[in-house]
C-alpha positions in Angstrom: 92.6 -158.7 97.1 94.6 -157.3 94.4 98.5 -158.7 93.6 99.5 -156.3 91.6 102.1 -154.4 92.9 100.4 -151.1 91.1 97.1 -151.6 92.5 98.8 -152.2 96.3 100.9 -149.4 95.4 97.9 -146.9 94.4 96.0 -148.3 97.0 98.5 -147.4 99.7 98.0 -144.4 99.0 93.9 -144.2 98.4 92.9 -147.1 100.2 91.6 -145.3 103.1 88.8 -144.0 100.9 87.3 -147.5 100.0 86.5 -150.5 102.0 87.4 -153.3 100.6 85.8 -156.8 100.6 87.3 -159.6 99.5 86.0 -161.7 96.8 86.5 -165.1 95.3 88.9 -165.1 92.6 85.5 -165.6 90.0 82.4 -164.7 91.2 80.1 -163.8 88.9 77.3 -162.8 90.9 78.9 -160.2 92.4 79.6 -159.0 89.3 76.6 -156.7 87.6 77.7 -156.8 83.8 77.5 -161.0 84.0 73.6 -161.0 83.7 73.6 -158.7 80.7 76.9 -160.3 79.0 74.4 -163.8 79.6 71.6 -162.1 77.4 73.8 -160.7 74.7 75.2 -164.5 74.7 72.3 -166.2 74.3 70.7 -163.4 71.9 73.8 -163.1 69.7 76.4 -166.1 69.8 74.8 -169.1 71.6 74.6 -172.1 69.3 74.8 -169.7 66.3 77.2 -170.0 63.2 78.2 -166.6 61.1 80.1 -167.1 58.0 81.7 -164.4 58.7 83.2 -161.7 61.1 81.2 -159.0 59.6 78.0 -161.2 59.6 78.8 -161.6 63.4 79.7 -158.1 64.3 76.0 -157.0 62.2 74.1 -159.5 64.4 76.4 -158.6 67.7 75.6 -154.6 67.4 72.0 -155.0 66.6 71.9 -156.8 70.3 73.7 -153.9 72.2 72.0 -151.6 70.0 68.5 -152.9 71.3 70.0 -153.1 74.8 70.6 -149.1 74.5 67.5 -148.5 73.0 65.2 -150.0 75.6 67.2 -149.8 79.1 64.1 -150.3 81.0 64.0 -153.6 79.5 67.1 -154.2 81.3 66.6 -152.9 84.4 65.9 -156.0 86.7 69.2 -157.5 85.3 71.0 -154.9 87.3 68.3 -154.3 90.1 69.9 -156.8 92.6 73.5 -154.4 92.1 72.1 -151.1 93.3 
């Protein structure tokens, strides 16, 4: 659960429209953006040098631009989330 006193706070008051399970404090595979941030690692940044930050960002967008372009591609990674 949540420490923060805003989140108890907020969910004093809304709690009783959610149930809420709790999770270990990292666990990725309940978590459906991990599969996708994986891909965009290994297409983009894993074991890759950029001479610079513009170099990186060019190389970075063209992978979330693909991403958006074909989301059918990406489907399974989020099929075990719905």
């Amino acid at each position: 659960m949540h420490r923060a006193p805003e989140v108890r706070d907020w969910l004093g008051c809304h709690g009783h429209r959610f149930h809420l399970c709790p999770l270990p404090k990292y666990s990725p595979e309940y978590n459906a953006v991990e599969p996708l941030w994986h891909y965009v690692r290994i297409q983009a940044t894993h074991n890759r040098y950029y001479a610079t930050e513009r170099e990186f960002v060019i190389h970075l967008d063209g992978t979330l631009r693909k991403m958006t372009r074909e989301p059918s591609r990406f489907q399974g990674y989020l099929n075990p989330f719905l």
